[in-house]
MARMI-127970 format. One record per residue (C-alpha): residue number from 1; residue in three letters; x, y, z. Coordinates in nm, 3 decimals. Layout:
% MARMI-127970
+-----+-----+---------+---------+---------+
!   n ! res !      px !      py !      pz !
+-----+-----+---------+---------+---------+
! NUM ! Ala !       X !       Y !       Z !
...
+-----+-----+---------+---------+---------+
END
This chain:
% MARMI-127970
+-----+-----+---------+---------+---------+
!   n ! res !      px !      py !      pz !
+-----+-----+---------+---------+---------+
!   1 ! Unk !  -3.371 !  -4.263 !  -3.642 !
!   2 ! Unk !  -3.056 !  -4.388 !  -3.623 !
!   3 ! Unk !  -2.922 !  -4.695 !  -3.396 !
!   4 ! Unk !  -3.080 !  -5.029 !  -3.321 !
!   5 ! Unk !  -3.038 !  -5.025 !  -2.961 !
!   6 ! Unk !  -3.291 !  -4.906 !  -2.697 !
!   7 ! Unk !  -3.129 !  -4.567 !  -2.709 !
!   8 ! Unk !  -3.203 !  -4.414 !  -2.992 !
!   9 ! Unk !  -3.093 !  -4.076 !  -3.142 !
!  10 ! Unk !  -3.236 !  -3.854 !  -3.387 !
!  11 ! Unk !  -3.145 !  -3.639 !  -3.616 !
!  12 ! Unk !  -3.226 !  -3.294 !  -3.410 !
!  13 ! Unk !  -3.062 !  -3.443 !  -3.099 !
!  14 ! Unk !  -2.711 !  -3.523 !  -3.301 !
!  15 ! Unk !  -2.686 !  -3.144 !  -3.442 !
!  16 ! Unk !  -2.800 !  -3.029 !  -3.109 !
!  17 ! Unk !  -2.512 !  -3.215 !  -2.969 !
!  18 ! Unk !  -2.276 !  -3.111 !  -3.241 !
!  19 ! Unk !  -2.347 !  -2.713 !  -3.154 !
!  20 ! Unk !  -2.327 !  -2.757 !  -2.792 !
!  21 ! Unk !  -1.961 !  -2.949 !  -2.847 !
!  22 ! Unk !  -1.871 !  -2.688 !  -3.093 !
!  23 ! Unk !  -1.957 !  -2.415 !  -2.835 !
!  24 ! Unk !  -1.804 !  -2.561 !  -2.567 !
!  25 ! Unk !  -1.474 !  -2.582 !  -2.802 !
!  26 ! Unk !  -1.492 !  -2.212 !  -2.851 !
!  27 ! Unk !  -1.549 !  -2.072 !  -2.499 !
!  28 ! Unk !  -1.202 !  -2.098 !  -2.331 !
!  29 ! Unk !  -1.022 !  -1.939 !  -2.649 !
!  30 ! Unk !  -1.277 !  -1.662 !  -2.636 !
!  31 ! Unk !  -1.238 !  -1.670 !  -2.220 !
!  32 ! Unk !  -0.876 !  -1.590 !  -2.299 !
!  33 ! Unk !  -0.893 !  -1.265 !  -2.437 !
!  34 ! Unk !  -1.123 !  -1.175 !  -2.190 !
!  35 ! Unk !  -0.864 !  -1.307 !  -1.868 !
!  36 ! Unk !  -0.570 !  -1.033 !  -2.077 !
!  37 ! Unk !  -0.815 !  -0.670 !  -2.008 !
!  38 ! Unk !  -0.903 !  -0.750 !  -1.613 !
!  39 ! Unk !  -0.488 !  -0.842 !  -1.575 !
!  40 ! Unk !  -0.407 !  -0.503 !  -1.741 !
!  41 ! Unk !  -0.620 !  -0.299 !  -1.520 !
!  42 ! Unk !  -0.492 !  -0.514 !  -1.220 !
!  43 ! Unk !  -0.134 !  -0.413 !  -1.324 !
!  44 ! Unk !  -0.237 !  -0.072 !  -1.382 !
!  45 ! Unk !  -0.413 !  -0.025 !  -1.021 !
!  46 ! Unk !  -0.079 !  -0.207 !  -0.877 !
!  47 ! Unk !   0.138 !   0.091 !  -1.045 !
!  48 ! Unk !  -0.099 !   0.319 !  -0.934 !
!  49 ! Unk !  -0.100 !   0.232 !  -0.595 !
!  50 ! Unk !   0.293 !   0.197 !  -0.565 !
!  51 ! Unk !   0.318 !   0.522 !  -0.726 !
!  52 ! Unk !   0.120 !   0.635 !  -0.431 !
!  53 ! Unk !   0.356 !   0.464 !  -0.188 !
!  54 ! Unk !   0.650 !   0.642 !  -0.323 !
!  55 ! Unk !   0.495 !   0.999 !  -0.338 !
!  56 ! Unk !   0.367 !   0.931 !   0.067 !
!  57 ! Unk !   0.748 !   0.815 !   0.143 !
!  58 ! Unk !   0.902 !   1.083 !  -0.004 !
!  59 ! Unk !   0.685 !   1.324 !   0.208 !
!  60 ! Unk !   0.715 !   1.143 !   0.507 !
!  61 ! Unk !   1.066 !   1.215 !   0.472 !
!  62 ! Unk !   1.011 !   1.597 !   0.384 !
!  63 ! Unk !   0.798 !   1.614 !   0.694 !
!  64 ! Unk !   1.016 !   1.410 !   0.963 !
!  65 ! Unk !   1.325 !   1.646 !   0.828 !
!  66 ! Unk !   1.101 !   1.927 !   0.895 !
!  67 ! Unk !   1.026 !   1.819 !   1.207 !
!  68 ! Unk !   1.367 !   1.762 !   1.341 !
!  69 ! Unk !   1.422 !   2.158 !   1.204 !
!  70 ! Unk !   1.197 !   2.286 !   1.399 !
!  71 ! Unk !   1.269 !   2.088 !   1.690 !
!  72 ! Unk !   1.604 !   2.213 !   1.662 !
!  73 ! Unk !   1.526 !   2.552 !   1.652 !
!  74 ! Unk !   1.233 !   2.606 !   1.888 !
!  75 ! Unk !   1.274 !   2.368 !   2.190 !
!  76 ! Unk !   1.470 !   2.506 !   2.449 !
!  77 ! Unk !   1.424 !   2.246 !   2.739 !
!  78 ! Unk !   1.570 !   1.981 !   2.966 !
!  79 ! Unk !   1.414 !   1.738 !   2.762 !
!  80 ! Unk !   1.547 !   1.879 !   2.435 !
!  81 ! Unk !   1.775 !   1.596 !   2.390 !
!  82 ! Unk !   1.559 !   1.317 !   2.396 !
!  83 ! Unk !   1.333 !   1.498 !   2.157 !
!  84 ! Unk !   1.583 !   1.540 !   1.895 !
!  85 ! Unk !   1.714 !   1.234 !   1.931 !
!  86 ! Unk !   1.365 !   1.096 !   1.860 !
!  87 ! Unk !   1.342 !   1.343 !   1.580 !
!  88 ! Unk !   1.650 !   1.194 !   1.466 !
!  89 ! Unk !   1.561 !   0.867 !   1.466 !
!  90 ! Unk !   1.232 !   0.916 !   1.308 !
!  91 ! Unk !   1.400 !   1.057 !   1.006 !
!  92 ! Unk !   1.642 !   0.793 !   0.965 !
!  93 ! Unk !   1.312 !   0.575 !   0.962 !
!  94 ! Unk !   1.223 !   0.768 !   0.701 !
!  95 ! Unk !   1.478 !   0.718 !   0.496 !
!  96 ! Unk !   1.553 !   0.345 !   0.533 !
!  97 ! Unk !   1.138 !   0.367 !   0.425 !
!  98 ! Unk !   1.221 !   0.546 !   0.114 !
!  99 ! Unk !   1.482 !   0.315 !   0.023 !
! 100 ! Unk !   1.265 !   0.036 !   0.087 !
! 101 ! Unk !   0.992 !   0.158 !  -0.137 !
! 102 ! Unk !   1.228 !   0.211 !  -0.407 !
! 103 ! Unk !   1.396 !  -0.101 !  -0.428 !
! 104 ! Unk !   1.075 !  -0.326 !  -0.363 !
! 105 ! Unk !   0.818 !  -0.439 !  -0.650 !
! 106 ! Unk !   0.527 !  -0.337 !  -0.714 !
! 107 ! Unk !   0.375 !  -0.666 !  -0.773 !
! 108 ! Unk !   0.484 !  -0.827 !  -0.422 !
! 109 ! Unk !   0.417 !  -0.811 !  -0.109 !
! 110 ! Unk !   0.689 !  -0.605 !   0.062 !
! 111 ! Unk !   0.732 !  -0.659 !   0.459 !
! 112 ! Unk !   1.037 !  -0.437 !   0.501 !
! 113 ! Unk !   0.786 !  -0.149 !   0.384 !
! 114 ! Unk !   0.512 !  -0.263 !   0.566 !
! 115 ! Unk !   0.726 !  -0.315 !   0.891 !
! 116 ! Unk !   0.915 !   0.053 !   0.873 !
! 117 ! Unk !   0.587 !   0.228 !   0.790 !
! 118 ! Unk !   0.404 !   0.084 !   1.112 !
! 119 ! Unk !   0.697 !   0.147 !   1.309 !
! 120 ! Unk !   0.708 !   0.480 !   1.186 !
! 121 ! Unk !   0.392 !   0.537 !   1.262 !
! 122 ! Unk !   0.395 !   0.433 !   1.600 !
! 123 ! Unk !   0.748 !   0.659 !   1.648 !
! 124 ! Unk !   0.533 !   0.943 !   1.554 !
! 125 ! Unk !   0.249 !   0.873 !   1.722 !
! 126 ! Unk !   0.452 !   0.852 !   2.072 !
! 127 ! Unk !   0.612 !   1.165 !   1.975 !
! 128 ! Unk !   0.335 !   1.329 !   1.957 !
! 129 ! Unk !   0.161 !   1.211 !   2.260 !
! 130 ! Unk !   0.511 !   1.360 !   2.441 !
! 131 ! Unk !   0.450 !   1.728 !   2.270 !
! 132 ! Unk !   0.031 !   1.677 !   2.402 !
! 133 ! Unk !   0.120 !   1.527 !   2.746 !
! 134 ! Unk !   0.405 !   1.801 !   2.838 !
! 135 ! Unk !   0.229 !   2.112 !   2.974 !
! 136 ! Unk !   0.509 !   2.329 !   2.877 !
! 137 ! Unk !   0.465 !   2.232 !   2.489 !
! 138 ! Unk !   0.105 !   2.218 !   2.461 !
! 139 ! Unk !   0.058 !   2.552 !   2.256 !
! 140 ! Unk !   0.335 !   2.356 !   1.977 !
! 141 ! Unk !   0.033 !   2.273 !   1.751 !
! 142 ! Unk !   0.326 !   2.289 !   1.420 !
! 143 ! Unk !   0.479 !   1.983 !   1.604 !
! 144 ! Unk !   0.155 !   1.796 !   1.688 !
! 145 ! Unk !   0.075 !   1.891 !   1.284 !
! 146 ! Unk !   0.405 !   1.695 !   1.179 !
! 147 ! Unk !   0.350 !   1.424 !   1.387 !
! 148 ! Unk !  -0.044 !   1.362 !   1.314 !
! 149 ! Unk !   0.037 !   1.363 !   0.913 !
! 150 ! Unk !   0.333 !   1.148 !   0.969 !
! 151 ! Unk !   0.148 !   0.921 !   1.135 !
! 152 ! Unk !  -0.117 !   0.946 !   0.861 !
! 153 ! Unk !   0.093 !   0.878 !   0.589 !
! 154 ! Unk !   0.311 !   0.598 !   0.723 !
! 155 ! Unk !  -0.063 !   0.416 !   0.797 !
! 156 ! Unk !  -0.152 !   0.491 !   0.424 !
! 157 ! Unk !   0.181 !   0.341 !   0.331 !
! 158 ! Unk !   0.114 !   0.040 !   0.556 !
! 159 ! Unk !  -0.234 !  -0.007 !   0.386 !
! 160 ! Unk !  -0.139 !   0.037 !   0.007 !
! 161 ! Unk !   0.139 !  -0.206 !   0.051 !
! 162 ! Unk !  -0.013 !  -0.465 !   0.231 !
! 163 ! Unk !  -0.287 !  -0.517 !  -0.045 !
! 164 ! Unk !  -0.139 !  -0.550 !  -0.332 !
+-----+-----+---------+---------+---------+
END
């Protein structure tokens, strides 16, 4: 026994103490290596998922110039002018979108992205609830097919780029 005191510690107590101290000196430089893989695969899902984002951009942008096309060449209305122009703006949505997603980061939280995609989205939506409502244009099912995977895509953009 060692000490005079009322406490008094033994042999098996002090090496039981010196492994636990030596343990707990070990643990956060083995906890490092450990923090590096999870960061890695957090980086790589964050590519990943922007990569996504640019790939659903760039086809909202095929699809709202299709769109327009079409709209061009097959409406033949009173109305025709407020649809293209609606067509019209929807692409240049688009395409302020696309330049978004290109110039924002993949590791932040981008608003301008998130803000064009739900307003595209809504554009779209409205657009297509004008090609359902009008009786005239109710056998268009090409434009109602635009509009409904517009809209799906700019809500996928939305989502991916609000969580990263």
């Amino acid at each position: 026994m060692i000490g005079r005191g009322p406490f008094r510690v033994g042999v098996p107590s002090l090496l039981s103490l010196v492994c636990v101290l030596s343990l707990v000196a070990v643990l956060p430089a083995a906890g490092q290596v450990f923090k590096r893989w999870p960061w890695r695969l957090l980086q790589e899902r964050l590519k990943s998922e922007h990569e996504k984002v640019v790939s659903d951009s760039d086809r909202i942008v095929v699809l709202t110039r299709n769109l327009r096309h079409e709209v061009e060449a097959n409406l033949k209305t009173s109305r025709i002018s407020e649809i293209k122009d609606r067509a019209r703006e929807l692409e240049a949505k688009a395409l302020e979108l696309q330049e978004a997603v290109v110039e924002s980061n993949e590791n932040f939280l981008s608003v301008p992205v998130i803000r064009l995609a739900e307003e595209i989205r809504g554009r779209a939506q409205s657009l297509r609830k004008i090609f359902e409502d009008h009786p005239a244009w109710r056998n268009l099912e090409r434009f109602r097919l635009f509009c409904r995977e517009i809209e799906q895509r700019a809500d996928a953009v939305r989502k991916r780029a609000s969580s990263p």
